[in-house]
N, CA, C, O and CB atoms as a CASP TS submission, in Angstrom:
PFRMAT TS
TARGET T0000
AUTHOR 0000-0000-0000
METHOD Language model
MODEL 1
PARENT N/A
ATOM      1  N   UNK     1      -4.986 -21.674   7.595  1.00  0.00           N
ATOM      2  CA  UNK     1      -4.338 -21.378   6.331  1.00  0.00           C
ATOM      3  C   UNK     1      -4.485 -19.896   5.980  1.00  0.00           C
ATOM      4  O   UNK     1      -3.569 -19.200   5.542  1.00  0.00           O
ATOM      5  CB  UNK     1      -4.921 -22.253   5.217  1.00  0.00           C
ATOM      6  N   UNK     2      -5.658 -19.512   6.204  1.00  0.00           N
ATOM      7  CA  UNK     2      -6.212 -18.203   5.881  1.00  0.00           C
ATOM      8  C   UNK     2      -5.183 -16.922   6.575  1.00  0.00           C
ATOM      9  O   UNK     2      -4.738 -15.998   5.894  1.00  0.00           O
ATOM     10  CB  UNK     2      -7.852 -18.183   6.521  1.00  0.00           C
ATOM     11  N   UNK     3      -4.899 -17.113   8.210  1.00  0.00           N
ATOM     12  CA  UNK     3      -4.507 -16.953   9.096  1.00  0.00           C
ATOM     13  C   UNK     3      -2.626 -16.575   8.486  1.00  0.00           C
ATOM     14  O   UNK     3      -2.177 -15.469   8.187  1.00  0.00           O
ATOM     15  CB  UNK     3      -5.048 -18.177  10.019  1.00  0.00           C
ATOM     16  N   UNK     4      -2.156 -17.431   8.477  1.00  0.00           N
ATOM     17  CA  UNK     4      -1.128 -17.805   7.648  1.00  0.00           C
ATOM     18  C   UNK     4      -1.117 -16.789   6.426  1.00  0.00           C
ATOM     19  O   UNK     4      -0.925 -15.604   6.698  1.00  0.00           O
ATOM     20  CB  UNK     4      -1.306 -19.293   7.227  1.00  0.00           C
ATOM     21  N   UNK     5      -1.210 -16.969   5.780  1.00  0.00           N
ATOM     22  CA  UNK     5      -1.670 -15.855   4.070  1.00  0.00           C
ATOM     23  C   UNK     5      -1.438 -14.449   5.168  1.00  0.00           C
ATOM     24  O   UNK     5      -0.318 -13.994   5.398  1.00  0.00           O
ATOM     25  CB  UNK     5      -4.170 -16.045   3.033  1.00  0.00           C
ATOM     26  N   UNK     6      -2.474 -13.993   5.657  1.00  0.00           N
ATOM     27  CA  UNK     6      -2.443 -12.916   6.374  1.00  0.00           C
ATOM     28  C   UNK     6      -1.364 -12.256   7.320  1.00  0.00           C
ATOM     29  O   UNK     6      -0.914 -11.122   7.488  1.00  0.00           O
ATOM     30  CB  UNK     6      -3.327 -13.095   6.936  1.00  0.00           C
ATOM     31  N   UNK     7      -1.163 -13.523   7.862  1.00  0.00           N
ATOM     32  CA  UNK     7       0.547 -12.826   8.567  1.00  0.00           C
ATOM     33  C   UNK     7       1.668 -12.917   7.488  1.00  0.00           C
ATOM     34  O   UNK     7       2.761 -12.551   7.921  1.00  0.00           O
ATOM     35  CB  UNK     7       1.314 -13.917  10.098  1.00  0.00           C
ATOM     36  N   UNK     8       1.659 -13.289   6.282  1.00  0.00           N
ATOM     37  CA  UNK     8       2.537 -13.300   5.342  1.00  0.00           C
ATOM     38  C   UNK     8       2.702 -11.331   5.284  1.00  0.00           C
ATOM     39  O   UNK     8       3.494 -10.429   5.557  1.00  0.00           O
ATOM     40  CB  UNK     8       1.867 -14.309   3.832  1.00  0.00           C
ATOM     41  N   UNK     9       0.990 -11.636   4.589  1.00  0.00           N
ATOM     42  CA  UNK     9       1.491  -9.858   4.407  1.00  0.00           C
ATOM     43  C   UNK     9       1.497  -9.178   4.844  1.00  0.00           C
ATOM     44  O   UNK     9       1.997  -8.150   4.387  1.00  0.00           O
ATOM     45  CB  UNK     9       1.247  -9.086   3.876  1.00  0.00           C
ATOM     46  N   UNK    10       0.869  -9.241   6.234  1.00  0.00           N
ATOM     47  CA  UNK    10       1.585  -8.341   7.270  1.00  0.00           C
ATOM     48  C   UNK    10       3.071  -8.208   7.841  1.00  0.00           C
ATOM     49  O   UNK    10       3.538  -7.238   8.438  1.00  0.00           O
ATOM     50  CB  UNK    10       0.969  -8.561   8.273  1.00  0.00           C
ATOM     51  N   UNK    11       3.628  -9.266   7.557  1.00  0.00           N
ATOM     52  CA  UNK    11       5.254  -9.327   7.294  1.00  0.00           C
ATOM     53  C   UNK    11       5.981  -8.292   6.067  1.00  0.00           C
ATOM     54  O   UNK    11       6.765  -7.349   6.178  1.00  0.00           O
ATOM     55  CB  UNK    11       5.582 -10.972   6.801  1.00  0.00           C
ATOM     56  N   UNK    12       5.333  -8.937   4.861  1.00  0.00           N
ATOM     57  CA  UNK    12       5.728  -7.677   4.020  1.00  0.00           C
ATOM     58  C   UNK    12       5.134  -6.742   4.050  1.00  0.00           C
ATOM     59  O   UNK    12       5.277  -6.396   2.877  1.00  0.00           O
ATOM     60  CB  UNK    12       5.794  -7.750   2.875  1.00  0.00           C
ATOM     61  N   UNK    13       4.348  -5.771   4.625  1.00  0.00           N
ATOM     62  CA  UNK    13       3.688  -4.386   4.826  1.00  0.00           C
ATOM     63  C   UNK    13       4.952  -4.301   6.029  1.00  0.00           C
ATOM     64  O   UNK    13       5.914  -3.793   5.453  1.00  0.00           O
ATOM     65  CB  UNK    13       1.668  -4.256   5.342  1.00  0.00           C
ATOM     66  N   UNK    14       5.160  -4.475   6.856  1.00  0.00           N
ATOM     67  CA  UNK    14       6.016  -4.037   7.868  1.00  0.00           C
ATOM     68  C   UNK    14       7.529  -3.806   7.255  1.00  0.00           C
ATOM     69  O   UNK    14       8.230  -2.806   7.408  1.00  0.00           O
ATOM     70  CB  UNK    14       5.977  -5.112   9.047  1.00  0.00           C
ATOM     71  N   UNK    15       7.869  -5.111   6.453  1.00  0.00           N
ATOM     72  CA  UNK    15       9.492  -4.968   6.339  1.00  0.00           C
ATOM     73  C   UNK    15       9.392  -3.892   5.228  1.00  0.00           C
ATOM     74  O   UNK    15      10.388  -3.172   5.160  1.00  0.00           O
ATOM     75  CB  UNK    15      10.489  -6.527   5.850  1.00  0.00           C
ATOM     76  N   UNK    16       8.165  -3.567   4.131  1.00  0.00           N
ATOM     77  CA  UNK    16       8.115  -2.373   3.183  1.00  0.00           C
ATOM     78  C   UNK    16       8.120  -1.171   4.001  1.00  0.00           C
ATOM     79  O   UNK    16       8.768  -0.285   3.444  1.00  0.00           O
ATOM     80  CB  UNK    16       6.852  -2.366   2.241  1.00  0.00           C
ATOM     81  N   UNK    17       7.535  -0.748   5.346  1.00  0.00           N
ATOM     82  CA  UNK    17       7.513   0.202   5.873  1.00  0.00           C
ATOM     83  C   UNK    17       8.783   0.247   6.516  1.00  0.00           C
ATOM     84  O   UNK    17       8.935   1.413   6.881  1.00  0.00           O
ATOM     85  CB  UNK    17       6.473   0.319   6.529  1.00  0.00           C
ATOM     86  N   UNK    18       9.690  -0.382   6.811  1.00  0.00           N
ATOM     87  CA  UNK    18      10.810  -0.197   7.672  1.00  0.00           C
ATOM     88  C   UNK    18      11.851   0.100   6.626  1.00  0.00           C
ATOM     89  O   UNK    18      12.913   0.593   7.008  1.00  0.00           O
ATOM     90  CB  UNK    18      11.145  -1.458   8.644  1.00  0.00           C
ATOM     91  N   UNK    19      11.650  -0.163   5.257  1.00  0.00           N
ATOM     92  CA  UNK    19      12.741  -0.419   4.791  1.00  0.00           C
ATOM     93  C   UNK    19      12.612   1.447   3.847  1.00  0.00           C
ATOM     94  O   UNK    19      13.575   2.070   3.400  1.00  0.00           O
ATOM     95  CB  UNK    19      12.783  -2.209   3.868  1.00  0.00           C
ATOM     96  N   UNK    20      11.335   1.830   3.816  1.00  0.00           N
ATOM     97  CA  UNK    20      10.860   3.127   3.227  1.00  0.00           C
ATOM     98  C   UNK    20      11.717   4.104   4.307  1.00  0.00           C
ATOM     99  O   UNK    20      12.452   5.043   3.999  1.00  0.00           O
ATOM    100  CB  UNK    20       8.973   3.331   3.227  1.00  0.00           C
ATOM    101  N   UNK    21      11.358   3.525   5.889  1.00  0.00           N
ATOM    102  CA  UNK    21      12.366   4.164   6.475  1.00  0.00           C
ATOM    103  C   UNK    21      13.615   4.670   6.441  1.00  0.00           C
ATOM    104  O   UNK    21      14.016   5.830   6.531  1.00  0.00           O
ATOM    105  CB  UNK    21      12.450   3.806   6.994  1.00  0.00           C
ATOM    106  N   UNK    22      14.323   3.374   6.261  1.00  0.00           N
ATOM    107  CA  UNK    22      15.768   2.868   6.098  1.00  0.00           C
ATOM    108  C   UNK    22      16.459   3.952   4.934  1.00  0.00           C
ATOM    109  O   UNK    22      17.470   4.647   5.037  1.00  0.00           O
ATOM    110  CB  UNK    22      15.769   1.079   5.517  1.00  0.00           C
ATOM    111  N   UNK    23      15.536   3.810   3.843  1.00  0.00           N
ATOM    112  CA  UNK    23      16.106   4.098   2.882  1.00  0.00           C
ATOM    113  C   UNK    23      16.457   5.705   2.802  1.00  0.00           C
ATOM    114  O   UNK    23      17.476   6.161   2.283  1.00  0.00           O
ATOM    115  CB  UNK    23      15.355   3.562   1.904  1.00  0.00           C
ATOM    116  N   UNK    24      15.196   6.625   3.543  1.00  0.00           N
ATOM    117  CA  UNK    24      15.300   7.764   3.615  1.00  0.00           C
ATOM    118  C   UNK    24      16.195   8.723   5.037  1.00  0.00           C
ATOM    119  O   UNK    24      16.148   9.916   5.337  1.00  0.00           O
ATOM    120  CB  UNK    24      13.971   7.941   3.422  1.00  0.00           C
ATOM    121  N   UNK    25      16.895   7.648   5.601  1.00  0.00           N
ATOM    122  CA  UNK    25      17.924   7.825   6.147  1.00  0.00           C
ATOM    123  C   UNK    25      19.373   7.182   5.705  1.00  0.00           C
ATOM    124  O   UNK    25      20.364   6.859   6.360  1.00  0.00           O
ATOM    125  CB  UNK    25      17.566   7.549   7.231  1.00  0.00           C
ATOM    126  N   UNK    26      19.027   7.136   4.176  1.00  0.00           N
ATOM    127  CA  UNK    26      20.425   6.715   3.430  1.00  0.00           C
ATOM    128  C   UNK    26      20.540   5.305   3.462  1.00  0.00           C
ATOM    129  O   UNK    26      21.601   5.109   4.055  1.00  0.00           O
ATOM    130  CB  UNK    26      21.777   7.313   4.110  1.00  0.00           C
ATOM    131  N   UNK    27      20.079   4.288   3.179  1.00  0.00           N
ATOM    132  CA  UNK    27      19.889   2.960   3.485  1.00  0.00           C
ATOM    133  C   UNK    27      20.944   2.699   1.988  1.00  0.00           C
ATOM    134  O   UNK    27      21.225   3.497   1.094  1.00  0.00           O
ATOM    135  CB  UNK    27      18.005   2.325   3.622  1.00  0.00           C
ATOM    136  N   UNK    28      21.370   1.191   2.187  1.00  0.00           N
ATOM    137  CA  UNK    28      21.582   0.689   1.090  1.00  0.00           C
ATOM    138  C   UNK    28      20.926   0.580  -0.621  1.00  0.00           C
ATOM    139  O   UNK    28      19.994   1.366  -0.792  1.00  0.00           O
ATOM    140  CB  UNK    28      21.628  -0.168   1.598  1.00  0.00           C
ATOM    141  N   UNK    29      21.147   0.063  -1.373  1.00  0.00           N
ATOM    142  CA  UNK    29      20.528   0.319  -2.829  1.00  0.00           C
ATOM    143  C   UNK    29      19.154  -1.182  -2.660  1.00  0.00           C
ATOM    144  O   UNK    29      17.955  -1.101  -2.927  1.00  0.00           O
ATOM    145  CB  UNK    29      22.167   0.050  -4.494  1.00  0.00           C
ATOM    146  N   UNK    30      19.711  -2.066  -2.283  1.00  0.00           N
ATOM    147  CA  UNK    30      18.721  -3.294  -2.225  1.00  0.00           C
ATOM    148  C   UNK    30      17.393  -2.134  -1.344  1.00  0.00           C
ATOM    149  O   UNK    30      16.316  -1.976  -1.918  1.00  0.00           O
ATOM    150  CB  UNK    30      19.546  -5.082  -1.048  1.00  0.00           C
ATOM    151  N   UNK    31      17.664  -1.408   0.060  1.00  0.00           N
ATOM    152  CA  UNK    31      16.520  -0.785   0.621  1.00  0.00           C
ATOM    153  C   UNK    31      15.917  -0.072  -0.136  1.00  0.00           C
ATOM    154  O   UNK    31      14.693   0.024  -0.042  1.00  0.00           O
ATOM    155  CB  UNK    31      16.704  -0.114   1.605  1.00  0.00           C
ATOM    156  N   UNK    32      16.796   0.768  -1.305  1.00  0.00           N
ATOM    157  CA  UNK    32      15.917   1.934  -1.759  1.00  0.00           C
ATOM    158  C   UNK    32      14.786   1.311  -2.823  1.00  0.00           C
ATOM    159  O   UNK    32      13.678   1.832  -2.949  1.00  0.00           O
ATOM    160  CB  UNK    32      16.916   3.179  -2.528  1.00  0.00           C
ATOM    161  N   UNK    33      15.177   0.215  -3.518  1.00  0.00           N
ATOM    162  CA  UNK    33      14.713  -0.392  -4.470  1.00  0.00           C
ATOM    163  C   UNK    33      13.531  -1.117  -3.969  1.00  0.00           C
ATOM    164  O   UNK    33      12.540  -1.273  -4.683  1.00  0.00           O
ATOM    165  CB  UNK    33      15.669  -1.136  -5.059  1.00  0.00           C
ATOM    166  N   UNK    34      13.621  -1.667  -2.486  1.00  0.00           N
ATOM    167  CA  UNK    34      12.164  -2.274  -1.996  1.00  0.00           C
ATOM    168  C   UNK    34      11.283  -0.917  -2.021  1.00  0.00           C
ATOM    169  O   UNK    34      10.171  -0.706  -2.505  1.00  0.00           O
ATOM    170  CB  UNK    34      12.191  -3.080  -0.241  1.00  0.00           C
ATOM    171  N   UNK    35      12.303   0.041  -1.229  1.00  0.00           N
ATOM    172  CA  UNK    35      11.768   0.989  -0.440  1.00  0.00           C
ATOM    173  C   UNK    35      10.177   2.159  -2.242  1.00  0.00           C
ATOM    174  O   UNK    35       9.135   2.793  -2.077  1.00  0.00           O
ATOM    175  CB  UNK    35      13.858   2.191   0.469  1.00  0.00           C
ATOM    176  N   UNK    36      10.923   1.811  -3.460  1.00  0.00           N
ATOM    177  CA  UNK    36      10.262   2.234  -4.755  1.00  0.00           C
ATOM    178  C   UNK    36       9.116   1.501  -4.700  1.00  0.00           C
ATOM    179  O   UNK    36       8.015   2.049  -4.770  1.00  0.00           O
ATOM    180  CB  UNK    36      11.047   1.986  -6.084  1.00  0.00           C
ATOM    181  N   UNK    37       9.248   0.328  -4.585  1.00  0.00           N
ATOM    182  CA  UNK    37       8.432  -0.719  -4.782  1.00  0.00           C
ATOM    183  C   UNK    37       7.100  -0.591  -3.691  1.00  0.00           C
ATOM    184  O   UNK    37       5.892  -0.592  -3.926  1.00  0.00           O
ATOM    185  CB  UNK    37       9.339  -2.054  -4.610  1.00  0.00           C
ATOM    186  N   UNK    38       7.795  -0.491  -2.504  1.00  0.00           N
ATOM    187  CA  UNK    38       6.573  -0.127  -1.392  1.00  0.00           C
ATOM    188  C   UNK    38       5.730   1.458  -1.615  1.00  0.00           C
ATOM    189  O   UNK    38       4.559   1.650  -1.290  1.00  0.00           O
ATOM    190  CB  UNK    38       7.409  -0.072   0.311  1.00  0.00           C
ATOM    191  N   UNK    39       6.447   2.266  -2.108  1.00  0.00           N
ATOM    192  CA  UNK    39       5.607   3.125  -2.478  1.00  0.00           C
ATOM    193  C   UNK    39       5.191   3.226  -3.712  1.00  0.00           C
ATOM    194  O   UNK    39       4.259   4.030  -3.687  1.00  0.00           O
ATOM    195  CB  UNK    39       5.950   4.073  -2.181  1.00  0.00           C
ATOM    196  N   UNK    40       5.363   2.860  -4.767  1.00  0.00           N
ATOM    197  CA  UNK    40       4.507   2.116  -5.896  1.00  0.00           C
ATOM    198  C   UNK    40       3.685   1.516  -6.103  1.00  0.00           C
ATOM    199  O   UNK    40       3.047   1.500  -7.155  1.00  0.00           O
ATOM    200  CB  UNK    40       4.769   1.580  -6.368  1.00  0.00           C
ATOM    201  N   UNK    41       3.411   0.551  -4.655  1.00  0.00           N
ATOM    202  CA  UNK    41       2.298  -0.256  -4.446  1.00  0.00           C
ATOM    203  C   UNK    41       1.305   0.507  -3.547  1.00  0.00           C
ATOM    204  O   UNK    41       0.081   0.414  -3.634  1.00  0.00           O
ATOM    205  CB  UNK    41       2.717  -1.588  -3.852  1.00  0.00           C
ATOM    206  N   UNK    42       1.970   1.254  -2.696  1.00  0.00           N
ATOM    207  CA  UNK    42       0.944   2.232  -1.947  1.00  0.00           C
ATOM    208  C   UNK    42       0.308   3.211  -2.607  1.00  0.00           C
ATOM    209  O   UNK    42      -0.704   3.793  -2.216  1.00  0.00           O
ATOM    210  CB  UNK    42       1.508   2.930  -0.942  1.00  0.00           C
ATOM    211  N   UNK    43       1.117   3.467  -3.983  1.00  0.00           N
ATOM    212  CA  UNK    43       0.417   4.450  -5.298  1.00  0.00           C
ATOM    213  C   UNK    43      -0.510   3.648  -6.056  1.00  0.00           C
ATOM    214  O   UNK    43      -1.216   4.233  -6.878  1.00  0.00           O
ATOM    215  CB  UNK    43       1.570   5.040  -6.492  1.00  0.00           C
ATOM    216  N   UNK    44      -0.619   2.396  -5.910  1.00  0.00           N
ATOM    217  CA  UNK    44      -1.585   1.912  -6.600  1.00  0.00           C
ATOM    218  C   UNK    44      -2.666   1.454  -5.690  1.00  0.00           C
ATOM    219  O   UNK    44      -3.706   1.330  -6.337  1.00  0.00           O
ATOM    220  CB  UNK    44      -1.109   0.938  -7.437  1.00  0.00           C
ATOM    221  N   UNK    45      -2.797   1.194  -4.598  1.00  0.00           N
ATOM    222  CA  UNK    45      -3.323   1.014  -3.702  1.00  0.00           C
ATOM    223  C   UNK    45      -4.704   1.960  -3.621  1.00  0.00           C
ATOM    224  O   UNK    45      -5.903   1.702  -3.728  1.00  0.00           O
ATOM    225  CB  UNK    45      -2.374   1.097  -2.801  1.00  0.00           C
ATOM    226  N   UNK    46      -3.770   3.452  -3.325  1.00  0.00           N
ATOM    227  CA  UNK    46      -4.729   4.371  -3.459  1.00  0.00           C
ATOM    228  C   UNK    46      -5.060   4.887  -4.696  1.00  0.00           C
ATOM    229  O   UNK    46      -5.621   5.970  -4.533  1.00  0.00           O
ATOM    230  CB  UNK    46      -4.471   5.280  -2.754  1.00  0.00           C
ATOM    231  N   UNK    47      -4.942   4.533  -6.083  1.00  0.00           N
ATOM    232  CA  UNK    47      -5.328   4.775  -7.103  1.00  0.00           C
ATOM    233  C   UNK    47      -6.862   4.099  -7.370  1.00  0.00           C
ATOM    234  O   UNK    47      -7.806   4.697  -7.888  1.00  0.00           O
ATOM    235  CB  UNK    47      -4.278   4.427  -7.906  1.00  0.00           C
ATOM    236  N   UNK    48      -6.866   2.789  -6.914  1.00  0.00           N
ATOM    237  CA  UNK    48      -8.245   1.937  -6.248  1.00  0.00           C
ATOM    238  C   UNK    48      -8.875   2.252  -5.760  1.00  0.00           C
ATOM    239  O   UNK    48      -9.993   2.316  -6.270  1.00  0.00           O
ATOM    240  CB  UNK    48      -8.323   1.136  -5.568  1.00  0.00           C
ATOM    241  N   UNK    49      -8.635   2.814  -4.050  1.00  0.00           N
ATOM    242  CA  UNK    49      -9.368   3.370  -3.528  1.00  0.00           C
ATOM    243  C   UNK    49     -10.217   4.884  -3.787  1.00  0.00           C
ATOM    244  O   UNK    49     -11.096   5.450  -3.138  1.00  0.00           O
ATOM    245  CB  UNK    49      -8.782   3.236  -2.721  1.00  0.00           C
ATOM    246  N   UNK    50      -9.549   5.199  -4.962  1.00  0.00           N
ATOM    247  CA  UNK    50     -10.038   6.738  -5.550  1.00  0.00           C
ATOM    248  C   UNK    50     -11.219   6.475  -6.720  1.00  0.00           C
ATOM    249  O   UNK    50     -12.347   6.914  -6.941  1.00  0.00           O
ATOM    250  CB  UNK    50      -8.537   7.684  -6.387  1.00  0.00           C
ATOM    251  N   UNK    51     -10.203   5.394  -7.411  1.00  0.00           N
ATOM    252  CA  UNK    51     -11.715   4.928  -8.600  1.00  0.00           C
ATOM    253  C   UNK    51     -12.492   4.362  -7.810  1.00  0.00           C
ATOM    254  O   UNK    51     -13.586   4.877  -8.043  1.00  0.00           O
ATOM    255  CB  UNK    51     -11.547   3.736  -9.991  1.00  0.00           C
ATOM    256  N   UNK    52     -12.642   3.417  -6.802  1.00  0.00           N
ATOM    257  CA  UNK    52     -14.037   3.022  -6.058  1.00  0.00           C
ATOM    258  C   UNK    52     -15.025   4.323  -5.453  1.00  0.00           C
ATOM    259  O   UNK    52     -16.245   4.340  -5.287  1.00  0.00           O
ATOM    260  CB  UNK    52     -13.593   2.031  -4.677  1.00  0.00           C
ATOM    261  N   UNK    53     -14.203   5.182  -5.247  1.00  0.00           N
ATOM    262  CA  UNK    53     -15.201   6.316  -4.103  1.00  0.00           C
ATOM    263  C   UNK    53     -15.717   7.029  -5.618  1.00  0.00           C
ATOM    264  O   UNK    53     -16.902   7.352  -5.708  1.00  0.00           O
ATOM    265  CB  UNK    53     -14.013   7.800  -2.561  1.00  0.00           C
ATOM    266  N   UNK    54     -14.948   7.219  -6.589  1.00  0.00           N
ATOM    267  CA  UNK    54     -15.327   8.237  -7.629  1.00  0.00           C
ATOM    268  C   UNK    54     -16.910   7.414  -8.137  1.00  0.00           C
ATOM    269  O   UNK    54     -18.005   7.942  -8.330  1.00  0.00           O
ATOM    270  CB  UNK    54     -13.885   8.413  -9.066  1.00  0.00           C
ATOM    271  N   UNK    55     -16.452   5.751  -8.264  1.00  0.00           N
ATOM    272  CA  UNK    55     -17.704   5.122  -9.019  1.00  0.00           C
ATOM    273  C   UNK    55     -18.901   5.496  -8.152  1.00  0.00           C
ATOM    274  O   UNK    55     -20.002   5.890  -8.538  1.00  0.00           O
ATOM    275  CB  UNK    55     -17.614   3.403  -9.203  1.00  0.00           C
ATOM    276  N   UNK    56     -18.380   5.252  -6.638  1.00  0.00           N
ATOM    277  CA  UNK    56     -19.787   5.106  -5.953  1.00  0.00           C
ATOM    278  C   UNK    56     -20.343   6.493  -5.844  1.00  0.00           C
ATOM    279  O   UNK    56     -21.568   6.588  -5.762  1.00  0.00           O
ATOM    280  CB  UNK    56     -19.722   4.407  -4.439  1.00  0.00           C
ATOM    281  N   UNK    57     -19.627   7.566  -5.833  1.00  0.00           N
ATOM    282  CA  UNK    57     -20.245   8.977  -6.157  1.00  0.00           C
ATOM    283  C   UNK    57     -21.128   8.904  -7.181  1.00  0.00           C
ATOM    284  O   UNK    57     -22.346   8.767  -7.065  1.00  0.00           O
ATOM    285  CB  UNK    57     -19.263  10.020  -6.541  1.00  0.00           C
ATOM    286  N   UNK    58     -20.274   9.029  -8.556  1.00  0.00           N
ATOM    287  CA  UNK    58     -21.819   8.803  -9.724  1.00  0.00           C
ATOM    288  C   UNK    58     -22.847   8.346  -9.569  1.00  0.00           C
ATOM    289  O   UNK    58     -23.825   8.776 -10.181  1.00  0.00           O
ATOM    290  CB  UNK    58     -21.808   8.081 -10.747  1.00  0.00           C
ATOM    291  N   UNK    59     -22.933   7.147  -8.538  1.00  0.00           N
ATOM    292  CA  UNK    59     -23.905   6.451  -8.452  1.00  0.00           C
ATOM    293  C   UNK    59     -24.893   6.793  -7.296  1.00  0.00           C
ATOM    294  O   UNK    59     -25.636   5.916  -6.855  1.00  0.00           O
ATOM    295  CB  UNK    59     -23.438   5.267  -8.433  1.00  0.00           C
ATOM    296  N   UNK    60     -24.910   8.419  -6.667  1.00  0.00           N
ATOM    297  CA  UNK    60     -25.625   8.490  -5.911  1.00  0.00           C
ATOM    298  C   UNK    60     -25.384   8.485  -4.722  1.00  0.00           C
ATOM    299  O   UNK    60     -26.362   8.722  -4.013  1.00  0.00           O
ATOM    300  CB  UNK    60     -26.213   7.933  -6.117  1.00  0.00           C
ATOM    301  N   UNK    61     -24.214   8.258  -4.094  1.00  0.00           N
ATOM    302  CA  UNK    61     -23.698   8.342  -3.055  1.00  0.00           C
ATOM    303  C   UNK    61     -22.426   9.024  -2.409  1.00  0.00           C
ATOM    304  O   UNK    61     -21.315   8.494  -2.391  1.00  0.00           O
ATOM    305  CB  UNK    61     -23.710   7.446  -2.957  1.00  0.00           C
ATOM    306  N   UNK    62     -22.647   9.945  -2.018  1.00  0.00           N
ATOM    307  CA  UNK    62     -21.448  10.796  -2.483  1.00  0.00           C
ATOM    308  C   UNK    62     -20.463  10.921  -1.051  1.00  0.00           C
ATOM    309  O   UNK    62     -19.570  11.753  -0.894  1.00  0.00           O
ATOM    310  CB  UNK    62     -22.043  12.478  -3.120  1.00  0.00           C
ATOM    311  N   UNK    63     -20.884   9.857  -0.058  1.00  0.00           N
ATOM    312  CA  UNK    63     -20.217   9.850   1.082  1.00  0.00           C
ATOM    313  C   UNK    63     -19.266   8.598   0.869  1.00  0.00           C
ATOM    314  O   UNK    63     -18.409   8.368   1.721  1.00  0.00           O
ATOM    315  CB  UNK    63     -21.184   9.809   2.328  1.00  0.00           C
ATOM    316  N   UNK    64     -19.397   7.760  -0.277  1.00  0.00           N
ATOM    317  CA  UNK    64     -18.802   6.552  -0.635  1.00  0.00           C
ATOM    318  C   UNK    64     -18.661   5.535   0.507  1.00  0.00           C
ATOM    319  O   UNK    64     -17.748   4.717   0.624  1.00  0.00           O
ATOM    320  CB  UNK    64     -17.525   6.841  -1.203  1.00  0.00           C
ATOM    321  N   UNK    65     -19.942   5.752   1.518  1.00  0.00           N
ATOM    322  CA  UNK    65     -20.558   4.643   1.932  1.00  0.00           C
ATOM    323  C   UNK    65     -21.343   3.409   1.969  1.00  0.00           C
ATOM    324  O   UNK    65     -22.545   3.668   2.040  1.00  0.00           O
ATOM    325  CB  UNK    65     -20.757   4.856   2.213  1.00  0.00           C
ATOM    326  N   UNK    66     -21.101   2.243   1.947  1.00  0.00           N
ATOM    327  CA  UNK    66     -22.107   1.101   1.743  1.00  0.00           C
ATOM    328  C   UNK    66     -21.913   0.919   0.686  1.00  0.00           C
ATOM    329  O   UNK    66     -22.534   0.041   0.088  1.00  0.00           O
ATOM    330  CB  UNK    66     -23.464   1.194   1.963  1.00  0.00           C
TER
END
């Protein structure tokens, strides 16, 4: 089941990356509109990964390891 879940979103991480493609070689309006969406989510993605390293800095660790 777990397995499953996981190739889901590796399905949508791929068709978001193909379609980011697509779009910036002039793709249709449905592409450009995933294509917002996939990088919107990759902007929030790393907005996470910035507040986690920032917390674990304060806290003494400034390689934001472990």
């Amino acid at each position: 089941m777990v397995g499953l879940i996981l190739l889901g979103v590796l399905v949508l991480v791929v068709a978001g990356c193909v379609c980011v493609v697509w779009s910036s070689r002039g793709g249709p309006r449905w592409v450009r509109a995933v294509a917002s969406l996939t990088l919107a989510a990759g902007d929030v993605v790393r907005g996470a990964d910035r507040k986690r390293k920032r917390r674990r800095s304060l806290n003494g660790n400034p390689s934001g390891e472990g």
